[in-house]
N, C-alpha and C positions, 0 to 999 in steps of 0.2 A: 608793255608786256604784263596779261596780266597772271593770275595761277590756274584760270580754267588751258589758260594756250600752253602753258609751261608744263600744266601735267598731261595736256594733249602731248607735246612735242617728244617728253619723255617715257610716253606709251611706246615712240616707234623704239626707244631702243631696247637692245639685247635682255634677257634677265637680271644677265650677269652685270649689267652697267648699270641698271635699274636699282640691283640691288648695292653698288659702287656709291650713286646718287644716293640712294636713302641713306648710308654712312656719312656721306659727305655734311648731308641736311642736320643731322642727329649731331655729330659730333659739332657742328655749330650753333648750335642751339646750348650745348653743353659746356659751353666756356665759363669759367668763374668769374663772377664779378670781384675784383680786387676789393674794390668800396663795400660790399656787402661781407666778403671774406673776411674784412678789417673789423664790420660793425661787430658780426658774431665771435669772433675771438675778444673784443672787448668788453662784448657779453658775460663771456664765457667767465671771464676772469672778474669779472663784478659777482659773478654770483658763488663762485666759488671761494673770491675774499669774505662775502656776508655768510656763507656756511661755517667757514675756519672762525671766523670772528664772533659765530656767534646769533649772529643778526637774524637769522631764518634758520626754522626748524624742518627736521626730517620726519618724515613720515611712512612707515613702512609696509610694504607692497600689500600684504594681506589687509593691512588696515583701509587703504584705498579700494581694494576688492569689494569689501564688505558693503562700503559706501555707497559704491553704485551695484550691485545685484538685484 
């Protein structure tokens, strides 16, 4: 099966199921990758131990504006 036949087959149904299937599709597509969830929380906390610590400087928002204008 391939997706020209699959989005033939789901032309014949109703709106209302059509619109059923596109939630279905969408909210599958939407799942969280656990591994990827893991990476950016580890992220997260690297970079916020090198700001508390010191290690990297802030920069603030007007000053980045200016930068690129």
């Amino acid at each position: 099966m391939d997706t020209k036949s699959v989005f033939k087959d789901a032309l014949q149904l109703r709106p209302a199921e059509r619109l059923q299937l596109i939630e279905m599709l969408s909210r599958s597509l939407n799942q969280p990758d656990e591994n990827i969830e893991k990476i950016w929380a580890e992220e997260a906390e690297k970079r916020y131990r090198a700001l508390k610590e010191g290690k990297v400087k802030t920069i603030a928002i007007n000053e980045i504006i200016e930068r690129y204008k």
